[in-house]
C-alpha positions in Angstrom: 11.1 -11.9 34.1 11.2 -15.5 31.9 7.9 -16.3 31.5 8.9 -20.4 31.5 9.9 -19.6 35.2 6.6 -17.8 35.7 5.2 -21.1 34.5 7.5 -23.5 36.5 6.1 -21.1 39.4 2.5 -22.3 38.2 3.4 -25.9 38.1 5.7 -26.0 42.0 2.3 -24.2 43.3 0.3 -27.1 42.1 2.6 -29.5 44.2 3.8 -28.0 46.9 7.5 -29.7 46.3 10.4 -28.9 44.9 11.5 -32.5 43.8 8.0 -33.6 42.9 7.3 -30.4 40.3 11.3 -30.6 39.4 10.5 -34.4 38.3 7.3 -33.0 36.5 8.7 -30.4 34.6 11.7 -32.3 33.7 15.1 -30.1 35.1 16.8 -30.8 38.3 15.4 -29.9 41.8 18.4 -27.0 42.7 17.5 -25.9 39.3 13.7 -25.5 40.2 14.9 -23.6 43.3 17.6 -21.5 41.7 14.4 -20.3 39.3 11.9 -19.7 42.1 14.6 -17.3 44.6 15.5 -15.5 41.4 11.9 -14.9 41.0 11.7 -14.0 44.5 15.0 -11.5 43.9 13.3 -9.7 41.1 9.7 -9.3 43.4 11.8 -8.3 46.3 9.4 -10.5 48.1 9.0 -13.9 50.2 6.8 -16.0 47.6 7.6 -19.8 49.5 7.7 -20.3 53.2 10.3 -22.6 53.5 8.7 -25.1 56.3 7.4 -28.4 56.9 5.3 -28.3 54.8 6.2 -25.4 52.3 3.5 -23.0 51.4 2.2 -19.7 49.5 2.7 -16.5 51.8 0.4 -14.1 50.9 3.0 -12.2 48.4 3.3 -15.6 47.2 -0.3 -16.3 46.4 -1.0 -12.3 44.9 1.8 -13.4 42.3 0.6 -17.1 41.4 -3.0 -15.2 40.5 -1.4 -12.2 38.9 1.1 -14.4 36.9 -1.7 -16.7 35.6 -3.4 -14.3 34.1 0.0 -13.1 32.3 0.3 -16.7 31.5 -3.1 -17.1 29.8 -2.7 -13.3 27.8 0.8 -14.4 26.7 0.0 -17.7 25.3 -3.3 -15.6 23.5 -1.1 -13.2 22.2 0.9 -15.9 20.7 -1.4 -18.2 19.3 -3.1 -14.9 17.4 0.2 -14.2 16.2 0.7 -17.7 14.9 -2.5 -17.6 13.2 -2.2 -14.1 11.3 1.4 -15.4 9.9 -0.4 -17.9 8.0 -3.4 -16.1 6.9 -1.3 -13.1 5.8 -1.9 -12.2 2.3 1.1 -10.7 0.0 -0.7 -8.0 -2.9 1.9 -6.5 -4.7 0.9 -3.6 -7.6 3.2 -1.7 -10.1 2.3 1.8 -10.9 3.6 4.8 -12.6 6.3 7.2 -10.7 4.5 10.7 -11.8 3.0 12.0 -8.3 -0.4 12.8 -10.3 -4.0 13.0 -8.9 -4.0 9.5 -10.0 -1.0 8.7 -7.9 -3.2 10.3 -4.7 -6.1 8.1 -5.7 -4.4 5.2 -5.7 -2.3 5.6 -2.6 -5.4 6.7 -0.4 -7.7 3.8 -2.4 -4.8 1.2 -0.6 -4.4 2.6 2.2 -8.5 2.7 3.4 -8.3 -0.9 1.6 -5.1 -2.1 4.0 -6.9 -0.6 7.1 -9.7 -2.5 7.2 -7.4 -6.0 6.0 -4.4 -5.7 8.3 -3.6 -9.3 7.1 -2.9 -8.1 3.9 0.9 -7.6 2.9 1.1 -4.6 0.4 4.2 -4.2 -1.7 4.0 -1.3 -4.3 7.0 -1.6 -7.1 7.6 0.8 -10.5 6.6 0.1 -13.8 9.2 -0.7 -16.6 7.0 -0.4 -19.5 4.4 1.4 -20.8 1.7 -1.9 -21.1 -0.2 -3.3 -18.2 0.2 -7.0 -19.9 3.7 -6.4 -20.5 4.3 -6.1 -16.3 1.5 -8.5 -15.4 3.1 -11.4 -18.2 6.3 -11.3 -15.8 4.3 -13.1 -13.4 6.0 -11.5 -10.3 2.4 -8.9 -10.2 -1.2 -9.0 -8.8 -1.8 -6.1 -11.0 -1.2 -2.5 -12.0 -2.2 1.2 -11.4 -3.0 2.6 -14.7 -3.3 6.4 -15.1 -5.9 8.5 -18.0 -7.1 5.4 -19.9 -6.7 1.7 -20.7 -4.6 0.9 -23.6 -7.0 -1.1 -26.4 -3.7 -3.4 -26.8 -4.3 -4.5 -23.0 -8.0 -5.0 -23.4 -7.4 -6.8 -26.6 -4.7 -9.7 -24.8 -8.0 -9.8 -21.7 -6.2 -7.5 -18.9 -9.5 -6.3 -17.0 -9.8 -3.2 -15.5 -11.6 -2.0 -12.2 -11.6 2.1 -11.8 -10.2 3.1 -8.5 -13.2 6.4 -7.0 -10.9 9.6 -7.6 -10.0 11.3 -4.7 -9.7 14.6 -5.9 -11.2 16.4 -9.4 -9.4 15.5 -11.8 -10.2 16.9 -15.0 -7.5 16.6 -17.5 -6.0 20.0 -19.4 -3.3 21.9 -21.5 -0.6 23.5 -19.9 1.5 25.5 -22.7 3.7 28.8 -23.5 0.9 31.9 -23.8 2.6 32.4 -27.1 0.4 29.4 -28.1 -2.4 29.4 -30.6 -4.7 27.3 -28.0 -3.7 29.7 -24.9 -6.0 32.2 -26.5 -9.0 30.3 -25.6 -10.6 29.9 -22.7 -11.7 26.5 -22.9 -10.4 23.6 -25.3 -11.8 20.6 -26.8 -10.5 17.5 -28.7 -10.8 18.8 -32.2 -7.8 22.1 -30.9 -5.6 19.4 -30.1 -4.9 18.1 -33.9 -1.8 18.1 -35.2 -0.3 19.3 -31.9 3.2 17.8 -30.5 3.1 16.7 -26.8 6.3 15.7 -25.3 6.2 13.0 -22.6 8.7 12.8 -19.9 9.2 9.2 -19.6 8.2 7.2 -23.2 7.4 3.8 -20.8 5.0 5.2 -18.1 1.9 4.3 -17.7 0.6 8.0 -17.5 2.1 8.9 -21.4 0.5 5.7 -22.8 -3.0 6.5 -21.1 -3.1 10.1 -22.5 -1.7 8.8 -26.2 -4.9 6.4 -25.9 -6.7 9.1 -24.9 -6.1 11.2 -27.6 -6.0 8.3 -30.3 -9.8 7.5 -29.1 -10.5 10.7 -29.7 -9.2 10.9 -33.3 -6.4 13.1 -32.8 -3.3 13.4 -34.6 -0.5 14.3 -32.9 3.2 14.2 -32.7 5.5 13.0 -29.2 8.8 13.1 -28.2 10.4 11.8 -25.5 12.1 13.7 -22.7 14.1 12.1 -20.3 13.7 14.2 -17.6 11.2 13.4 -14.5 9.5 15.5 -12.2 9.3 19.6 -12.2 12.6 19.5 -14.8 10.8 18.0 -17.5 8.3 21.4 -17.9 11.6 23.2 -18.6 12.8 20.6 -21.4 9.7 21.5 -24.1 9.7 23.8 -26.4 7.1 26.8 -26.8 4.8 25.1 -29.5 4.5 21.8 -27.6 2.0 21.0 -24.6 1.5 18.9 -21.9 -1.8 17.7 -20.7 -1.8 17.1 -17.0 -4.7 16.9 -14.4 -6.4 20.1 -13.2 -4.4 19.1 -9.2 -1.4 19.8 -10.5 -2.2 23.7 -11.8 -1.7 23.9 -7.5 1.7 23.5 -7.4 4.2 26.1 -7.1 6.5 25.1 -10.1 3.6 26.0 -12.3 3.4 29.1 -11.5 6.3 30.1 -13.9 5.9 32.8 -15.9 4.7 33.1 -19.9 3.2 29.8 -19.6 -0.6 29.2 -18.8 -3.1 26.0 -18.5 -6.3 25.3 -20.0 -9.0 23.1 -19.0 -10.0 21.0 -21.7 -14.2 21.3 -22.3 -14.8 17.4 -22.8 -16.6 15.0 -19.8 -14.1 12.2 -20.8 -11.5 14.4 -20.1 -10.5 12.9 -17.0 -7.2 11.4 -15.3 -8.7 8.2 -14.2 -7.4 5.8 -12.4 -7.8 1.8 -12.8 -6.7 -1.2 -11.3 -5.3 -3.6 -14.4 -5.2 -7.2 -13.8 -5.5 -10.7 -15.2 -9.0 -12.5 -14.3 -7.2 -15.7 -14.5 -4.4 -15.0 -11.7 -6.5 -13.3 -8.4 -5.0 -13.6 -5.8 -6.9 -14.2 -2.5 -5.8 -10.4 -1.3 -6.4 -8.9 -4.8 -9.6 -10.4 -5.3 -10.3 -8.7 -1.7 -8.9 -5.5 -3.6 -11.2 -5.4 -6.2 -14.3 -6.4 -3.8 -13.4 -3.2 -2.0 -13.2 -0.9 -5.2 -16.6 -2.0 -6.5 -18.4 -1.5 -3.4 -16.1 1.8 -3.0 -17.6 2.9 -6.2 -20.0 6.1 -6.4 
């Protein structure tokens, strides 16, 4: 049913005449009574008692209440709706594709954020380079999900950072061939990882440049290459006296479990994939600065 004849309903009721609330409501009077039978059509129910003078059957005075009320929840509904359009909130982040613990963090850190701010758009887009200033000096960003560690380079040209509460351990290891040297211990630390070569599936993430700062604030010398290869493909694409540190979540997964090959926790308590929100403290937005006010007080 129209809800402008519900309301031209409303207004007749208030005069009791078809030419009188026709005038009022500014369309013709057969037009006015066209509206009200079709009304009458769709109830399948006498609403006007055509006499001298006309008046509200019962059926007719049931409706005019029932319709009010519709009236009145409509025009609510509408006026909220209105009101949230403007007050929404666009936050758009960039992170790293690798589906890592600090992928999960991230994803269930936004989503508790978003239910709690439904007036907050959230757009989520890939990084294109390895630096959180790089993506954040394009200007189309309200920040970035870092992965392992900050890069001293970022810090340096005053990205902040905010750490994001992990959702799931995430201690950082070695996953490697067994014909390894290091696969013969049970626990590693820094110092085993000199001179070792780590190939990194994608030389622009966000996840490779966090473990490299990892393992340059930790004085190690190393070697990288870069495979092109994503996902699962990329463990096939190293060679036996390489390694790949990844978070302990990932030791879980069934592509892991491939034979001759073995993973090692590494014995350090900065040895951890953390997770961080990277951002300019001159450009907040109103939603990220809401963001950020729900990591801190998120915090353990």
């Amino acid at each position: 049913m129209d809800v402008s004849h519900m309301r031209e309903f409303v207004v007749f009721s208030r005069f009791m005449n078809f030419s009188r609330a026709a005038r009022a409501l500014h369309i013709s009077q057969p037009t006015l009574s066209n509206h009200i039978a079709a009304i009458e059509a769709e109830v399948g129910a006498v609403l006007v008692e055509r006499g001298s003078p006309l008046r509200l059957t019962q059926s007719g005075r049931v409706f005019l209440e029932g319709i009010s009320a519709v009236i009145d929840a409509y025009d609510q509904v509408l006026s909220q709706a209105r009101t949230a359009a403007t007050m929404e909130m666009p936050l758009t982040i960039a992170s790293s594709s690798d589906a890592n613990c600090s992928g999960c963090t991230f994803s269930k850190s936004v989503n508790e954020f978003l239910s709690h701010h439904r007036n907050v758009f959230f757009s989520q887009v890939s990084t294109t380079t390895g630096s959180a200033f790089d993506e954040l000096a394009q200007g189309n960003l309200d920040a970035v999900m870092v992965c392992v560690a900050p890069q001293r380079l970022d810090l340096e040209r005053g990205v902040a950072f905010q750490r994001i509460r992990p959702a799931f351990p995430n201690r950082l290891g070695v996953w490697m061939d067994c014909s390894h040297p290091l696969a013969n211990l049970e626990v590693i630390h820094w110092e085993d990882l000199n001179g070792g070569k780590f190939p990194m599936g994608i030389n622009v993430e966000l996840w490779a440049a966090g473990v490299i700062q990892l393992l340059r604030d930790h004085g190690v010398s190393f070697d990288t290459s870069v495979v092109s290869q994503p996902g699962a493909s990329f463990l096939t694409a190293y060679e036996s006296d390489e390694l790949i540190i990844m978070d302990e979540t990932l030791i879980s997964l069934p592509f892991l479990s491939a034979p001759h090959h073995c993973f090692r926790l590494l014995d350090e308590p900065d040895a951890l994939a953390e997770t961080y929100i990277a951002y300019l403290p001159e450009r907040v937005s109103p939603a990220l600065r809401l963001y950020l006010g729900f990591l801190e007080s998120d915090q353990v």
